[in-house]
C-alpha positions as CSV (number, residue, x, y, z in Angstrom):
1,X,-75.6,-94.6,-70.9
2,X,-73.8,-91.8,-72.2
3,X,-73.2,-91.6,-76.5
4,X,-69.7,-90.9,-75.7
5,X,-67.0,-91.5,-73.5
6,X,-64.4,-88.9,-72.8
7,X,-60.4,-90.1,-71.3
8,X,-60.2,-87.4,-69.1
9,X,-56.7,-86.4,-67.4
10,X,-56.8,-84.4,-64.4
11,X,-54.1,-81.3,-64.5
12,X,-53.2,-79.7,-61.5
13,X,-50.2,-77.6,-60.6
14,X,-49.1,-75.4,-57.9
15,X,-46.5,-72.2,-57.7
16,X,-44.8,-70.8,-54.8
17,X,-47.5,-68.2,-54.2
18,X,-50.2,-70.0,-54.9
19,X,-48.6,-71.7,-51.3
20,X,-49.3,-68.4,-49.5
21,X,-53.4,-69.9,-49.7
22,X,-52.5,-72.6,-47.8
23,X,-54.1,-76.2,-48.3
24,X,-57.3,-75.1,-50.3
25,X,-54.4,-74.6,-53.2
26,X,-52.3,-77.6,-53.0
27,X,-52.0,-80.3,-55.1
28,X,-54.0,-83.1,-53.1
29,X,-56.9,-80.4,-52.8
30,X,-56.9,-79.8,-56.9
31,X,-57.4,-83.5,-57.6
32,X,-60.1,-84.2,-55.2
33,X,-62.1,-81.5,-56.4
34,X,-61.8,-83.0,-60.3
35,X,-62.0,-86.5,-59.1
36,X,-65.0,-85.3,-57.3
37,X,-66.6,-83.8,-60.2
38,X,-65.5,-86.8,-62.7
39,X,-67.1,-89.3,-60.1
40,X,-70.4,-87.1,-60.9
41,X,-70.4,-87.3,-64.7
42,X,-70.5,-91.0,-66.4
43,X,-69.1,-89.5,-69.6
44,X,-65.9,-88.6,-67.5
45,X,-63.4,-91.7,-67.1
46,X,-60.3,-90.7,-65.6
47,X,-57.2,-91.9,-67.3
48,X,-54.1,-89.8,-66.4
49,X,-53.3,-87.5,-63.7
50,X,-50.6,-84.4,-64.4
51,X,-49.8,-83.4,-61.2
52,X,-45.8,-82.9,-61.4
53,X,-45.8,-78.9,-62.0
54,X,-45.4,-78.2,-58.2
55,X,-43.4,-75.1,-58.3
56,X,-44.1,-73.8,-61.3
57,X,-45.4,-70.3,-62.7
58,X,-48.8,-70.3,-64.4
59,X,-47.1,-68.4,-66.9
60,X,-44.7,-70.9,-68.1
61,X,-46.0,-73.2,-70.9
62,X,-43.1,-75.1,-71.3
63,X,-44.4,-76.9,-67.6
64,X,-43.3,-80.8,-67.9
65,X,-46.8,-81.4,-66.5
66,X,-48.3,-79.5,-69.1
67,X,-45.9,-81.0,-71.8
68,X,-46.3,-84.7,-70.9
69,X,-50.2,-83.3,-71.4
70,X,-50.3,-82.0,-74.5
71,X,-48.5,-85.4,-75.8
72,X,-50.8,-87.3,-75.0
73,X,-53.4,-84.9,-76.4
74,X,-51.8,-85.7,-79.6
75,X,-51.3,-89.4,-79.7
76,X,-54.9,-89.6,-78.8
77,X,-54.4,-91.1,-75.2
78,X,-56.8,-88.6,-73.3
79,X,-59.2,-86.3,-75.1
80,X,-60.4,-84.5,-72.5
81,X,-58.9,-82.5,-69.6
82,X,-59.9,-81.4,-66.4
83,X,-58.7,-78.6,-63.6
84,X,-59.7,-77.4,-60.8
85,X,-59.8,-73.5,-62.3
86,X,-58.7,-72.0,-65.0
87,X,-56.2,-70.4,-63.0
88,X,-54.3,-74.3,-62.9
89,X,-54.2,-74.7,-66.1
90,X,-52.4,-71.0,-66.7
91,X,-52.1,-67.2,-66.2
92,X,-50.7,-66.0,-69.5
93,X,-53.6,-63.9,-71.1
94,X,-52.3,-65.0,-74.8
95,X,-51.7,-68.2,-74.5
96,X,-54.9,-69.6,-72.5
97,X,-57.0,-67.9,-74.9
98,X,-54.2,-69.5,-77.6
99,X,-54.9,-73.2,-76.3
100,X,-58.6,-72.5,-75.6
101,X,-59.6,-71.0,-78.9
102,X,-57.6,-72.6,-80.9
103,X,-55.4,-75.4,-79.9
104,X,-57.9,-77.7,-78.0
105,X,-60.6,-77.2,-80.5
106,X,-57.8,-78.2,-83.7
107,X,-57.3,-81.3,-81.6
108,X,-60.7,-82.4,-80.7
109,X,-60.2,-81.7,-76.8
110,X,-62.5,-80.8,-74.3
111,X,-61.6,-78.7,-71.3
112,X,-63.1,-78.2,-68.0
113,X,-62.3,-75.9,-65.2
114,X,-64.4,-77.1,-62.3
115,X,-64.6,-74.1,-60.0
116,X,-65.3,-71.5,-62.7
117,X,-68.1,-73.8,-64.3
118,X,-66.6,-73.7,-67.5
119,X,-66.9,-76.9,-70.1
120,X,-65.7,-76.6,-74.1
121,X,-68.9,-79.3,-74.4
122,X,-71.8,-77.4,-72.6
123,X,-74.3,-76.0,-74.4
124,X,-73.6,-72.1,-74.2
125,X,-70.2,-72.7,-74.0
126,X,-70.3,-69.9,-76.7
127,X,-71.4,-67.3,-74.7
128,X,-68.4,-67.6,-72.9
129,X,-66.3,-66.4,-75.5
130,X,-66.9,-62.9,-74.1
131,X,-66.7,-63.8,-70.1
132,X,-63.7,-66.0,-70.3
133,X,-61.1,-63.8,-72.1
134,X,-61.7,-61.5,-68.8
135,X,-61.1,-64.9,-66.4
136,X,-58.1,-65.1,-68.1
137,X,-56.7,-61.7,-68.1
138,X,-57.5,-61.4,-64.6
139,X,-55.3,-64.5,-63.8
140,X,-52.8,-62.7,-66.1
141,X,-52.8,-59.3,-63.8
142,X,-52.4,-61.2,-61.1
143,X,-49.5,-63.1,-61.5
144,X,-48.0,-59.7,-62.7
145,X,-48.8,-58.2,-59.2
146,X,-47.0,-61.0,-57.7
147,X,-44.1,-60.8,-59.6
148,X,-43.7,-57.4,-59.3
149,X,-44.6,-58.0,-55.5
150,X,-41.2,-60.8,-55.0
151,X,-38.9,-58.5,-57.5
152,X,-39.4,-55.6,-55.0
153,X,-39.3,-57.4,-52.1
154,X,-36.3,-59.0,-53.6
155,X,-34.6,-55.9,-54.6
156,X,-35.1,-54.1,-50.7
157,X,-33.5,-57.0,-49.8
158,X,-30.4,-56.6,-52.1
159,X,-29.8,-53.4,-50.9
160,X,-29.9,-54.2,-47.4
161,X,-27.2,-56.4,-48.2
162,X,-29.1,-59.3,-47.2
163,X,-28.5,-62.6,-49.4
164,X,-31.3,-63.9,-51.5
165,X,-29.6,-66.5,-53.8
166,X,-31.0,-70.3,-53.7
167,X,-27.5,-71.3,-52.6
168,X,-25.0,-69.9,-50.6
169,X,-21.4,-69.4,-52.5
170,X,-19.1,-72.3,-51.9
171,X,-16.9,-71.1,-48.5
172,X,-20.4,-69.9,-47.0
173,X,-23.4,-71.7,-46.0
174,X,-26.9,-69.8,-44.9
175,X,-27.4,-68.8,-41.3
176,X,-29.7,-71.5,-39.5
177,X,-31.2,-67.9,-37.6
178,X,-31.4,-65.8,-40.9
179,X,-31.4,-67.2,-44.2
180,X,-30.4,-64.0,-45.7
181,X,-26.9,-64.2,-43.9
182,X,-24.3,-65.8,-45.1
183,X,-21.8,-67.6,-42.4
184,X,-18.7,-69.1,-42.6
185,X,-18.3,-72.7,-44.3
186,X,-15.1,-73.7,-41.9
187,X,-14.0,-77.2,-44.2
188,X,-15.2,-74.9,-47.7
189,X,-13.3,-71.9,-46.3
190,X,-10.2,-74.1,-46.0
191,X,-9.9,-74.9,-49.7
192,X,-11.2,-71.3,-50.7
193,X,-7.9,-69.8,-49.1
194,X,-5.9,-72.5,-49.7
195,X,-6.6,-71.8,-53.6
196,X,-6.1,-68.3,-53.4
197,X,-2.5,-68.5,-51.5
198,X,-1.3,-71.6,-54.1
199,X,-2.4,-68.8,-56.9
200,X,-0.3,-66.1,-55.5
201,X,2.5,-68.6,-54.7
202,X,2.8,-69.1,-58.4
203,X,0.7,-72.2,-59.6
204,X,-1.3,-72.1,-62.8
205,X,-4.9,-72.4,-61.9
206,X,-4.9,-76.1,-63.8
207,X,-2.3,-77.2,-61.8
208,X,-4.6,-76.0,-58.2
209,X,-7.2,-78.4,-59.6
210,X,-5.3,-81.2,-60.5
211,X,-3.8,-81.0,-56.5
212,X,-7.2,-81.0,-55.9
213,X,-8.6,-83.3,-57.7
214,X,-5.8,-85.6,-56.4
215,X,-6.3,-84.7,-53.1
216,X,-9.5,-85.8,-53.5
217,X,-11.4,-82.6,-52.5
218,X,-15.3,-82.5,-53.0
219,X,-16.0,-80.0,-55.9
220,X,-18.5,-77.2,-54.9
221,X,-21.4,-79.0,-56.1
222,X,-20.8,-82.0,-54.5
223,X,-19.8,-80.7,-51.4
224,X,-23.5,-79.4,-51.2
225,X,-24.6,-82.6,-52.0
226,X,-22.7,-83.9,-49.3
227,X,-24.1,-81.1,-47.0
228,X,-27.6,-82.5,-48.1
229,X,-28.6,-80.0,-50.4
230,X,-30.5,-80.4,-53.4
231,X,-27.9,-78.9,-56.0
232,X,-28.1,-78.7,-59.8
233,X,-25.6,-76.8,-62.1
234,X,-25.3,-76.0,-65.8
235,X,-21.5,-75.9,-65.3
236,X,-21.5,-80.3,-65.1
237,X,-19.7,-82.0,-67.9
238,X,-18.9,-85.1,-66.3
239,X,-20.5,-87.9,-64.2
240,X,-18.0,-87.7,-61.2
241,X,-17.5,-83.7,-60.6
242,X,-14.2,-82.4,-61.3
243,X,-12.3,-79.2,-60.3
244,X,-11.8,-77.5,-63.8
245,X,-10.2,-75.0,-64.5
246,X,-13.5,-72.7,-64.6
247,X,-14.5,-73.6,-60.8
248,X,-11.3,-71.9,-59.8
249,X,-11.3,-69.1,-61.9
250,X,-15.0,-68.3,-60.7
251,X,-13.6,-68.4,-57.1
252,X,-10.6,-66.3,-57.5
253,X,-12.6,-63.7,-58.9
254,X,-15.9,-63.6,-56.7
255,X,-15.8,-60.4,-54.9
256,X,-18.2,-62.5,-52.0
257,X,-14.9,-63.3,-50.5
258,X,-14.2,-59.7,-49.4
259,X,-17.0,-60.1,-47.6
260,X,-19.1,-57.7,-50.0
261,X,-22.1,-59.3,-51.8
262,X,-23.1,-58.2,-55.6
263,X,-26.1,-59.6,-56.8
264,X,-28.8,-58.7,-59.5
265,X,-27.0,-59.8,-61.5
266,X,-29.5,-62.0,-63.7
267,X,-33.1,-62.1,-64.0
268,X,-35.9,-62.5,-66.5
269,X,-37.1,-59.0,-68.2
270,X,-41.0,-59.6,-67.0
271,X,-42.9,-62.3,-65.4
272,X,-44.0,-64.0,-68.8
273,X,-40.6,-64.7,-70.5
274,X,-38.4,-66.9,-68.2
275,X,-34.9,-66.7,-70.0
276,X,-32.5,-65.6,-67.3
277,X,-30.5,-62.8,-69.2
278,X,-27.5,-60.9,-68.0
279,X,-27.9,-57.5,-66.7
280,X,-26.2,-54.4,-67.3
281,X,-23.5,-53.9,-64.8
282,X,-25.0,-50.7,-63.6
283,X,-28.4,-52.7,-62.3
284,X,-26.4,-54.7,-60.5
285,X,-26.9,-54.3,-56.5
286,X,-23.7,-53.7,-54.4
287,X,-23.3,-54.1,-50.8
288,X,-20.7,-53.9,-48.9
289,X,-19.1,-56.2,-45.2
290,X,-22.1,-57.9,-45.0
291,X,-20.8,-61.2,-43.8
292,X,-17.4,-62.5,-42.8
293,X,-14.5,-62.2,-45.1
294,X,-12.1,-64.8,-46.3
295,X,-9.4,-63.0,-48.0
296,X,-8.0,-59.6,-47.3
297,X,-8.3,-56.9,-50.2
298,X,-4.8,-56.8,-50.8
299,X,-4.7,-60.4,-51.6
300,X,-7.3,-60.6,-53.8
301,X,-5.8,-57.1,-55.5
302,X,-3.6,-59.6,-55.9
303,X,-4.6,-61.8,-57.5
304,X,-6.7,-59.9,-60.0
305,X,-3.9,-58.0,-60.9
306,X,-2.1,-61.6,-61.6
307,X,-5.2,-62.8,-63.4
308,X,-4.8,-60.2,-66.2
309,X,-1.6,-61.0,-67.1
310,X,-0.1,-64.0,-69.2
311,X,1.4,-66.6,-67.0
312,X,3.1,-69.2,-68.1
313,X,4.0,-72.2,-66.6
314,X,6.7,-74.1,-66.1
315,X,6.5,-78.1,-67.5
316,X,8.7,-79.8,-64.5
317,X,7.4,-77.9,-61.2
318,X,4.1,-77.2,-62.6
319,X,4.6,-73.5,-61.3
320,X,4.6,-70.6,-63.0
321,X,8.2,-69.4,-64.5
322,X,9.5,-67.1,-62.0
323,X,9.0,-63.9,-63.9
324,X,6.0,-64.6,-65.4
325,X,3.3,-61.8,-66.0
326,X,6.2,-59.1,-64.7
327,X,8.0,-58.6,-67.4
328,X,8.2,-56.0,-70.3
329,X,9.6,-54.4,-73.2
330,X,11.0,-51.1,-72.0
331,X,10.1,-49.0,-75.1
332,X,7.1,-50.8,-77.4
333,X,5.9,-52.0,-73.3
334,X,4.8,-55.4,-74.8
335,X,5.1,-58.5,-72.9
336,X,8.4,-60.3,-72.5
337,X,8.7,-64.0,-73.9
338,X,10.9,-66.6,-72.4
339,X,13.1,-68.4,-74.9
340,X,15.5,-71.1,-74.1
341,X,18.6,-71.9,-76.0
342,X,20.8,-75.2,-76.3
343,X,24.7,-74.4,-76.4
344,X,27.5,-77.1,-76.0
345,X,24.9,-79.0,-74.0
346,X,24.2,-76.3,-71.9
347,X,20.9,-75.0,-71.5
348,X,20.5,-70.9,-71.5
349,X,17.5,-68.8,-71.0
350,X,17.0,-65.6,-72.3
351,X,13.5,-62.8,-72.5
352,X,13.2,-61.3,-75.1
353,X,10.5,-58.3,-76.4
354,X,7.9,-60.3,-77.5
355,X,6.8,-57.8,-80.4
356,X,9.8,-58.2,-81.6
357,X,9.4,-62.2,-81.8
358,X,6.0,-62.0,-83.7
359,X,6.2,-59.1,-85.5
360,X,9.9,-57.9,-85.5
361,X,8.7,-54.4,-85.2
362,X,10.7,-53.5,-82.0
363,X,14.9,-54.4,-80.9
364,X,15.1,-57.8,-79.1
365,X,16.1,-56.2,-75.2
366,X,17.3,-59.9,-75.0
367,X,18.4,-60.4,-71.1
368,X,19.4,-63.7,-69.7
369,X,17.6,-64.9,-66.6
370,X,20.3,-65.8,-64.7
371,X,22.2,-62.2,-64.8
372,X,18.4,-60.9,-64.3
373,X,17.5,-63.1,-61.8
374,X,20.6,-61.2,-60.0
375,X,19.8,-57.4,-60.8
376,X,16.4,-57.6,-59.4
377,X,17.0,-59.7,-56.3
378,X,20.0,-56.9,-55.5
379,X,17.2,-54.0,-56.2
380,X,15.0,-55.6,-54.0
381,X,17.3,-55.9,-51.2
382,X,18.1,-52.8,-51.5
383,X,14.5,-51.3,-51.8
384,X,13.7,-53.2,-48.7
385,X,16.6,-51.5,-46.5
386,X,15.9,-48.0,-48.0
387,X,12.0,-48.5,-46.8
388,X,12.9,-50.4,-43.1
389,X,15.6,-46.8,-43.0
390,X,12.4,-45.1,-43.5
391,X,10.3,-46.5,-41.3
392,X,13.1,-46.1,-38.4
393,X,12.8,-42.1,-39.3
394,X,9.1,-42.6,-39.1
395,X,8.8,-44.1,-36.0
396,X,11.5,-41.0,-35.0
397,X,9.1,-38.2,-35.7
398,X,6.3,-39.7,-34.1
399,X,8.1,-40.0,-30.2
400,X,8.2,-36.5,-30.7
401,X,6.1,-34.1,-28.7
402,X,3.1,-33.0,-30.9
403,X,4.1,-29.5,-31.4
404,X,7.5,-30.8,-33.1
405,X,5.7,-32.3,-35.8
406,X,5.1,-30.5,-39.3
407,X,1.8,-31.5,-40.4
408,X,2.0,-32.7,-43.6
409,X,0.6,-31.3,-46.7
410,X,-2.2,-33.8,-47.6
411,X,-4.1,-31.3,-49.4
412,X,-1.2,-30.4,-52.2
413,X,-0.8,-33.8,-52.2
414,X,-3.9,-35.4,-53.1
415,X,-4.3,-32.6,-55.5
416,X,-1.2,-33.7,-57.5
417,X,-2.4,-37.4,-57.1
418,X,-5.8,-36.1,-59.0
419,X,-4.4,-33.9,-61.6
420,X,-2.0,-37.4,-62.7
421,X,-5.9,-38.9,-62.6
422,X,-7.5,-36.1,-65.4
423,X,-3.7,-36.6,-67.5
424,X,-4.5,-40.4,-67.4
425,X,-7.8,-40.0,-68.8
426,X,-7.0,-37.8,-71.2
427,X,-4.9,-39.9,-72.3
428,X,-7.3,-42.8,-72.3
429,X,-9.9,-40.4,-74.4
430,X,-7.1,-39.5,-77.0
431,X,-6.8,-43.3,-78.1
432,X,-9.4,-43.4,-79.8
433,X,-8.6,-40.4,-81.9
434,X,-4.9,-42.7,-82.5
435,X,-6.4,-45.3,-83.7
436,X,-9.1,-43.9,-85.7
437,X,-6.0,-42.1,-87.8
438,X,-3.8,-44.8,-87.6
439,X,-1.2,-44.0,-85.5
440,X,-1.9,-47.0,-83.3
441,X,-2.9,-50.8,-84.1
442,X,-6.2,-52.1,-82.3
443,X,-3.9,-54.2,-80.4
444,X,-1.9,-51.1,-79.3
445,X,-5.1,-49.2,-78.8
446,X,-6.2,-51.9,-76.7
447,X,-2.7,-52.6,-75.0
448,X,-2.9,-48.6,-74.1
449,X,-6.6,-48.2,-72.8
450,X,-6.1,-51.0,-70.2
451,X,-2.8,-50.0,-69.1
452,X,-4.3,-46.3,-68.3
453,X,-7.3,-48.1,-67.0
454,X,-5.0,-49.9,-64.3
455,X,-3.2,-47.0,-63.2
456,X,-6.5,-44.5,-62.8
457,X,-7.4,-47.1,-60.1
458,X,-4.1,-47.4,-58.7
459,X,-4.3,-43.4,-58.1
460,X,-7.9,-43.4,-57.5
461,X,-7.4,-46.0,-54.7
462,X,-4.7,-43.3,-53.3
463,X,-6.8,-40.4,-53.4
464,X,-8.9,-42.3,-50.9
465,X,-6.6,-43.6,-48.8
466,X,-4.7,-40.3,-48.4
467,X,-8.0,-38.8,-47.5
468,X,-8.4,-41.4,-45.0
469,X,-4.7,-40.4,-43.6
470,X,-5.9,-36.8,-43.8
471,X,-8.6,-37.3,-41.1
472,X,-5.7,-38.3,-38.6
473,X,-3.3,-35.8,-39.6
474,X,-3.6,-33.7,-37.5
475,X,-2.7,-35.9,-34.4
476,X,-1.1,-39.2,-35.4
477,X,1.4,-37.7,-38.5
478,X,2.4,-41.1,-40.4
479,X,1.4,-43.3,-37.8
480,X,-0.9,-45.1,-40.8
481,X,2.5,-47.4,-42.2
482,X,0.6,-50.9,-42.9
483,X,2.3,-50.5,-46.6
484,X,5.8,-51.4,-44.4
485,X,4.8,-54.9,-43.2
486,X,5.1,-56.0,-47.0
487,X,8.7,-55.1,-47.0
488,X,9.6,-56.0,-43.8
489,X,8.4,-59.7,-43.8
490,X,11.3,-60.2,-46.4
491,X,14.2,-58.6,-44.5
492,X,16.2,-61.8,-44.2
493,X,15.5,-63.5,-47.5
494,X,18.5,-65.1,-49.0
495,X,17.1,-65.6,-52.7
496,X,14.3,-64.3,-55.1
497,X,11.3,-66.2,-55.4
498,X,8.0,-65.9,-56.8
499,X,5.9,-65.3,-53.8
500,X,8.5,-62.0,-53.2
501,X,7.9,-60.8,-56.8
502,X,4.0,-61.1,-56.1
503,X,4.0,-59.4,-52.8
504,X,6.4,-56.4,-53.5
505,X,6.6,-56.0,-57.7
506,X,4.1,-54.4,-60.0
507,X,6.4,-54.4,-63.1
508,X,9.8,-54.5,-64.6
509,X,10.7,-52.7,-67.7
510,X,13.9,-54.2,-69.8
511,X,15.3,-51.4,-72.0
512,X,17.7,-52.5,-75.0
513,X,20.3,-50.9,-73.6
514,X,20.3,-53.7,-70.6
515,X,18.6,-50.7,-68.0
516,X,16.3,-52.6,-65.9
517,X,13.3,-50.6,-64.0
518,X,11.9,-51.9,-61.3
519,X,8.4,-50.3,-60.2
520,X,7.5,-51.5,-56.9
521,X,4.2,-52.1,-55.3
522,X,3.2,-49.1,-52.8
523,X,5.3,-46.9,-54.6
524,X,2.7,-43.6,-53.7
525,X,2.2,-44.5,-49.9
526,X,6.3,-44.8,-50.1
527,X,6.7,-41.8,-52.3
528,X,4.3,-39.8,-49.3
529,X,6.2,-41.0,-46.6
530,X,9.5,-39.7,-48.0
531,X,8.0,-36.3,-48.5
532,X,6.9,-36.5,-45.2
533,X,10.9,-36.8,-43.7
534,X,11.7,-34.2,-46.5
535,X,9.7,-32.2,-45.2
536,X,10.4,-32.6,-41.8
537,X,13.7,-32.0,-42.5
538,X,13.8,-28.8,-44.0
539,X,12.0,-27.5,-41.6
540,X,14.6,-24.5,-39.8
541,X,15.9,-25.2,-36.6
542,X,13.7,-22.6,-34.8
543,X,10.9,-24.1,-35.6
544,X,12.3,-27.5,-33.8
């Protein structure tokens, strides 16, 4: 009969690649071999088995497995533990040698790794305070060769512009032939374009949840539970799943709806610390139509452009004021504020500058709604004639014989386009001077950079598109007119409305001394196309 009697619990744990060696690896295997081994020493009783850490890296300590181990270590329920290698029980260099060296011994535990005939007890267990560091840091290198293995493999996938997240975005679902494409989620897809066109319409993203919520639509996560799929999120807050006003913002900004896919975005810095930190933009990996889209560009330019601006909404449609997010002061460019005022009974609302309401550093440029309500509807009317008269001439010059044509000037024009670029960012790099001598308030400074910010992509996206037109120059003229559908889907309308404000209007600028400007949305593509019948035009008659 042995002096002592040792509770022994068996630890056994298996990662993902430690599944590439098949069933000699896996977790039935691992306890056989230390029940085996138990069954041949009467000193060994078996207490506890720790075989939950299925999935897990060798080089995380924080395994539950491992945890609910070590607790018991320390209330004194086992005192000895058992695996089938030292591999199991973990592949951080540092912290086996940690536990082995010092931990185990501080708490009277005895450790046995069955396979590389190692026991804390045996006699010239000493001796192996030379070989086992070298065990250990061999497990160590090799988990670093896998992980460096999966992040490559993982990054060549990336740039393929193959898919490689755990779970498909909510409007996609994986492909049941490739799990690295993404296909269309038809009932998700629904609600993904249904959110973005309620957005553009003019409802506060709050207001698209509660509909939603009321409508009684499955939130993202538990349509995947729905779907089957084994789901968790840190984004949860309540028992049943709401949409909040987070879950819609993520969706109206995620590009994946363009059909482009950005990911990288996250990751752990080596393959011993496991905090998933954000990465620096430029790391990121982006790949473009690599799976079906759900909205066009120009709706989700949209929409981003809308998402930067302050929207207010309205308390008894739950709709955004009409004029919200368009509206500004004509000479300090801040913001306009909606105020309403009470008068005999009467109710009258008026924007005002809305520097001038906080800090009463700029005139008030008060307009009433109602007269402005009138000025821009008439402008628009107007704007959408001048372009349909334009389109008419258009479509003119194209019936023409080839040789008729003036090939237009795309080279003078894109040109011009980029030297407005360079002013722009000179501009931008001048701010900082501004605001380093005071001439400008941070707010201003920050008011400024994002305003030039805006408009070096606005001409940037020009540049390119007017290179496209370039390459068909020669033989289709102006043919390119896609810009003209915007206008012309509102030829007949009868009143303004929020959704024409979103699809034609950038901005309008209220002066103090009641001017109203109006810039338009394609006002470049509109601005080439009327150079384009100037310059036809002037052409002399011989050459017609």
């Amino acid at each position: 009969m042995p002096e002592k009697i040792y509770r022994t619990g068996i630890y056994a744990r298996l990662s993902r690649e430690d599944n590439e060696h098949g069933e000699s690896n896996s977790i039935s295997s691992q306890k056989a071999i230390c029940m085996e081994y138990i069954s041949r020493h009467p000193d060994l009783e078996l207490v506890e088995i720790y075989d939950e850490d299925d999935g897990y890296s060798g080089t995380n300590m924080e395994r539950p497995g491992f945890q609910r181990m070590l607790q018991d270590m320390r209330s004194g329920k086992i005192d000895c533990a058992i695996s089938k290698d030292l591999s199991r029980f973990s592949r951080n260099y540092i912290e086996a040698g940690n536990y082995l060296e010092k931990i185990f011994p501080s708490l009277g535990i005895r450790y046995i790794a069955v396979n590389d005939c190692y026991d804390s007890l045996a006699p010239g267990s000493a001796s192996d305070a030379i070989t086992l560091p070298f065990k250990n840091l061999v497990n160590d290198i090799y988990c670093r060769d896998i992980s460096v293995k999966i992040r490559t493999n993982l990054e060549v996938k990336r740039r393929k512009g193959e898919y490689v997240g755990s779970f498909a975005p909510y409007g996609y679902q994986k492909s049941t032939e490739d799990k690295n494409r993404l296909v269309v989620d038809d009932d998700a897809a629904e609600i993904v374009t249904m959110i973005f066109g309620m957005f553009k319409d003019g409802f506060p993203i709050l207001r698209i949840a509660q509909r939603l919520n009321q409508s009684g639509v499955p939130t993202p996560m538990e349509h995947k539970r729905q779907q089957g799929v084994r789901f968790q999120t840190a984004f949860r807050r309540r028992d049943v799943p709401q949409w909040e006003y987070n879950t819609i913002a993520r969706i109206l900004k995620n590009e994946v709806y363009l059909g482009n896919l950005t990911q990288g975005k996250r990751g752990t810095p080596n393959h011993k610390v496991h905090d998933i930190r954000l990465k620096d933009e430029a790391d990121w990996i982006h790949a473009e139509a690599t799976h079906e889209a759900l909205i066009s560009p120009d709706d989700f330019m949209v929409v981003s452009e809308l998402l930067k601006r302050d929207m207010r909404a309205a308390d008894d449609s739950g709709q955004h004021y009409l004029f919200s997010g368009f509206l500004y002061c004509g000479d300090c460019k801040q913001g306009m504020v909606r105020k309403t005022v009470t008068r005999s009974g009467k109710k009258y609302i008026y924007y005002v500058c809305g520097k001038h309401r906080k800090e009463k550093n700029c005139s008030p440029h008060s307009f009433s709604e109602n007269r402005l309500r009138e000025v821009v509807f008439h402008a628009i009317h107007d704007q959408i004639e001048t372009v349909m008269h334009l389109d008419q001439v258009l479509a003119f010059i194209e019936r023409l014989p080839l040789e008729k044509r003036k090939s237009f000037n795309y080279e003078a024009q894109i040109v011009k386009v980029e030297e407005e670029i360079e002013r722009y960012r000179k501009l931008k790099l001048r701010l900082y001077e501004d605001l380093a001598d005071g001439v400008i308030t941070k707010s201003e400074y920050t008011e400024f950079r994002n305003a030039y910010t805006a408009r070096i992509e606005e001409k940037s996206e020009t540049v390119e598109r007017m290179k496209k037109e370039q390459a068909q120059a020669a033989t289709t003229g102006m043919t390119n007119r896609a810009w003209v559908k915007a206008f012309a889907q509102f030829q007949n309308i009868s009143e303004l409305d929020r959704r024409v404000l979103v699809a034609l209007v950038d901005r309008i600028f209220i002066y103090e001394n009641k001017a109203i400007e109006i810039q338009f949305k394609y006002r470049d593509e509109y601005e080439l196309a009327l150079r384009y019948v100037q310059e036809f035009e002037e052409r002399p008659a011989a050459a017609g």
